[in-house]
N, C-alpha and C positions, 0 to 999 in steps of 0.2 A: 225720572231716570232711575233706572234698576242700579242698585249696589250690590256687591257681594258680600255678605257680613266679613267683619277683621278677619277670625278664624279659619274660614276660607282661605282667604287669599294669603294670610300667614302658611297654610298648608300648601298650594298651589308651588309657592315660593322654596320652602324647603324641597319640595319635590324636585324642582326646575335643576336646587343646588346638585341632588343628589346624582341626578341623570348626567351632569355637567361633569362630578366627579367619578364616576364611574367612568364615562366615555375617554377623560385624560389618562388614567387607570391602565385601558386596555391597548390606548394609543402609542407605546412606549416599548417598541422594537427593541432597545437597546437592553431592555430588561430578559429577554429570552435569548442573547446573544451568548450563542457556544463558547466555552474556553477551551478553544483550541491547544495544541502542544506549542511549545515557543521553536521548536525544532521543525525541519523539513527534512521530507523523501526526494530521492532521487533514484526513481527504480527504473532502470537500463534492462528492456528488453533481449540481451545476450549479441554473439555477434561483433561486429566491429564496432568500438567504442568509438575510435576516434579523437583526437586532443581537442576539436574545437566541443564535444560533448562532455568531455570529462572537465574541462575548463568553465563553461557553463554551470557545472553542476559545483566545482571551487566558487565563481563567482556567488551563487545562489544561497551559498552557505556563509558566506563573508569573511571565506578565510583569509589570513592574513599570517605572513613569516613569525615562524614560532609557535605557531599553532600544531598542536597534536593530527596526525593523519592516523590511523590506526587500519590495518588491512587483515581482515578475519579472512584467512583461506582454509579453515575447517572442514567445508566441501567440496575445495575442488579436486583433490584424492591426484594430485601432482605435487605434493610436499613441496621442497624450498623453492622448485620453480616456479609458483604459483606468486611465491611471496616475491620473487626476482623480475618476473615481469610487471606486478602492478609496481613497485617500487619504482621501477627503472620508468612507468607511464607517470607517476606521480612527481619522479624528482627533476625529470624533465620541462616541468611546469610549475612545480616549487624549489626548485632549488635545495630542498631538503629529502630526508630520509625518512620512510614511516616507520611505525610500531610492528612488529610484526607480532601477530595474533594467529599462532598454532598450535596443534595438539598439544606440544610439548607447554602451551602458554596457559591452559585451562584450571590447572589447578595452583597457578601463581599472584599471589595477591597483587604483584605490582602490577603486573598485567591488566588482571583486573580492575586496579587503581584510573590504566593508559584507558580503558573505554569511558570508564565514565566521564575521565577529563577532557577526549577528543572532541575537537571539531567538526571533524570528519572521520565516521566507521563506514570502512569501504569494504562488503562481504560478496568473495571472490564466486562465479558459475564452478559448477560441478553436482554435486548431490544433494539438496535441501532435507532430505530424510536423513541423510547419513549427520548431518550437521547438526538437528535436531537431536537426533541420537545419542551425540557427544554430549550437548550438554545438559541434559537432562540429569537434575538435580545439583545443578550447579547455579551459583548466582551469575553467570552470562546472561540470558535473557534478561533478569531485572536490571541490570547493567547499560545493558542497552537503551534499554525501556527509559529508563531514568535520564542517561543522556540528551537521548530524544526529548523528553519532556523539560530537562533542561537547555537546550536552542542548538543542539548539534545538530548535523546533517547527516542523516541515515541512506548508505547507499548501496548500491548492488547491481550485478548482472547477471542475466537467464538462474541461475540455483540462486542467485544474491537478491533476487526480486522479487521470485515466488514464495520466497522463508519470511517477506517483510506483514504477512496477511496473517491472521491467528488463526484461521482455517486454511490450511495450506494443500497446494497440488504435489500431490507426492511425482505425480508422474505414471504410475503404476494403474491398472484396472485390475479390479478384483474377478471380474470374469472372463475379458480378455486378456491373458495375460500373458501373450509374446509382444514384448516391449518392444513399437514400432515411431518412437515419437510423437504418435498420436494417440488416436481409440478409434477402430477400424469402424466400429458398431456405438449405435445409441439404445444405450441398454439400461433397463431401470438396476441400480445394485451397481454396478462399475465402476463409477466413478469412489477414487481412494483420496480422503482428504487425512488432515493430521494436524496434529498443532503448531504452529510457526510462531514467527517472534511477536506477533500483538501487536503492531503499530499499527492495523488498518482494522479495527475489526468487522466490519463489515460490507467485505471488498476480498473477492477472490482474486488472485492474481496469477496470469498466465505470461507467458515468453516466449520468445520465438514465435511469435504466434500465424501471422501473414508465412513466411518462410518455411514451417514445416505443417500449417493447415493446420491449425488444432480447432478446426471450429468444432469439430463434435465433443470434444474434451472440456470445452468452454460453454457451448450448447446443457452438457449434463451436466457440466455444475450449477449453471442457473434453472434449470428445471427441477435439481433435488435441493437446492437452498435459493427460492424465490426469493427470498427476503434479501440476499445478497446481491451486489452488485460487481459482478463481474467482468475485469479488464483485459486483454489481450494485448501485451504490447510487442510489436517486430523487432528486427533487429537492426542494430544501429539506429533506436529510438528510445526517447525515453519519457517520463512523466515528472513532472516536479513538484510534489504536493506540502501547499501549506494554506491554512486557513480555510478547508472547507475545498478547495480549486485542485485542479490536475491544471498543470500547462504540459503541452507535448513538443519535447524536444527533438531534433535529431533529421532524421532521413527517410522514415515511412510515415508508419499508420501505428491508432490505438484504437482498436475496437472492442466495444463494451457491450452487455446483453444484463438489461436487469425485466423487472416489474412484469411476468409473462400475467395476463389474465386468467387464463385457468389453465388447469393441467390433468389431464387424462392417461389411465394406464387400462389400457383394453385388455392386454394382459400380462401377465406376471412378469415380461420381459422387457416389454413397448412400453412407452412412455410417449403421448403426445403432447403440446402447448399449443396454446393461440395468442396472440398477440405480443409475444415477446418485443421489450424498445429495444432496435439493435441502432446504435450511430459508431460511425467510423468517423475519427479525427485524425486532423495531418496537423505538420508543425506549426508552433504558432496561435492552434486553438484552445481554447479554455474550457473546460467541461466542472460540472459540479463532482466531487467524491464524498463518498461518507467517512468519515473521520471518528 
């Protein structure tokens, strides 16, 4: 009978361990698992909210009496009304009163104190540029940001949803530029993004979207920043993001356009792609988001 000297099969042996430990090594999911924010979005496509939406989006967050509501209407360029209405939707379903977060509240440390402690920051539709605007150079933004990452619920509608992405839709075209709520033309240079609040960074985000047709506004953004994935939400709809997921709440559609496989510019204006993923989800569904 053939042996294989000691040496050998001492060698064979360590090898067998080595392949064993390497493979447990690589097996181990949990080792590559994201740290997500402890906080959630809740970004309302613009339009009719609704209580059974806005209640959803209280449930989602786990508020509870005595909990900070805090309402930034910096953009909606309707001063006290702004903060009268969402108040009067909010205390209708809690029983309490919110913070109210306006111009006049920007440069007040307690103010500042009420974001970071809320539960819920709820930032009113109107202008996302103009709100940007404001606070630039202010600690608002990290404010938020820090909330968020401390387990608040960050939320918004139509201006309050598109300021939630760090590359933001101003709304604006640089070449077309008779403001028509959409982009009449798909045109390479048009599309106007800017910096928003950072909670999504890699996720453009659109409103009103089904309702006033922004597919080409949506279309140009994911052809000039492939790498991003790009969401459309309607109105009287919303998304709920935490841990990596979008759930879609409400009464329409969310439509997303990322990952085009290539992209062509014939000329200096035209812009083509092929293969753009486009899926349309309705209430209910789950879709993955980048976070």
């Amino acid at each position: 009978m053939f042996t294989k000297p000691i040496h050998t099969i001492f060698a064979i042996g360590i090898a067998c361990c080595l392949i064993s430990a390497c493979s447990s090594s690589t097996s181990a999911p949990e080792a590559e698992k994201k740290d997500y924010p402890k906080g959630k979005l809740f970004i309302i496509g613009g339009g009719d909210r609704g209580d059974s939406l806005m209640q959803a989006m209280l449930d989602a967050a786990g508020w509870k009496p005595g909990d900070l509501i805090t309402t930034i209407t910096l953009p909606s360029g309707w001063g006290d009304s702004a903060y009268i209405w969402l108040n009067n939707d909010f205390k209708k379903l809690t029983g309490q009163n919110c913070v109210k977060f306006d111009s006049a509240a920007i440069h007040v440390p307690e103010k500042l104190d009420s974001l970071r402690r809320s539960k819920v920051i709820f930032i009113s539709g109107g202008d996302q540029n103009k709100m940007m605007k404001m606070i630039a150079g202010t600690d608002i933004k990290k404010a938020i940001q820090a909330a968020y990452q401390d387990g608040a619920m960050i939320s918004g509608t139509s201006a309050g949803a598109s300021i939630q992405s760090e590359r933001m839709l101003t709304g604006d075209g640089r070449i077309d530029t008779v403001y028509s709520g959409t982009y009449s033309i798909l045109w390479r240079g048009n599309l106007d993004l800017t910096e928003g609040l950072g909670l999504l960074d890699s996720v453009i985000i659109d409103q009103h979207f089904v309702a006033r047709s922004r597919y080409n506004r949506l279309l140009s953004a994911v052809i000039e920043n492939p790498d991003f994935q790009c969401v459309g939400i309607d109105e009287g709809t919303a998304i709920l993001v935490a841990d990596g997921k979008a759930t879609v709440y409400g009464v329409s559609q969310v439509i997303t356009f990322s990952r085009p496989d290539s992209i062509t510019h014939p000329t200096d204006t035209l812009f083509g792609a092929r293969g753009i993923e486009l899926n349309i989800y309705t209430p209910g569904e789950v879709f993955d988001i980048r976070q």
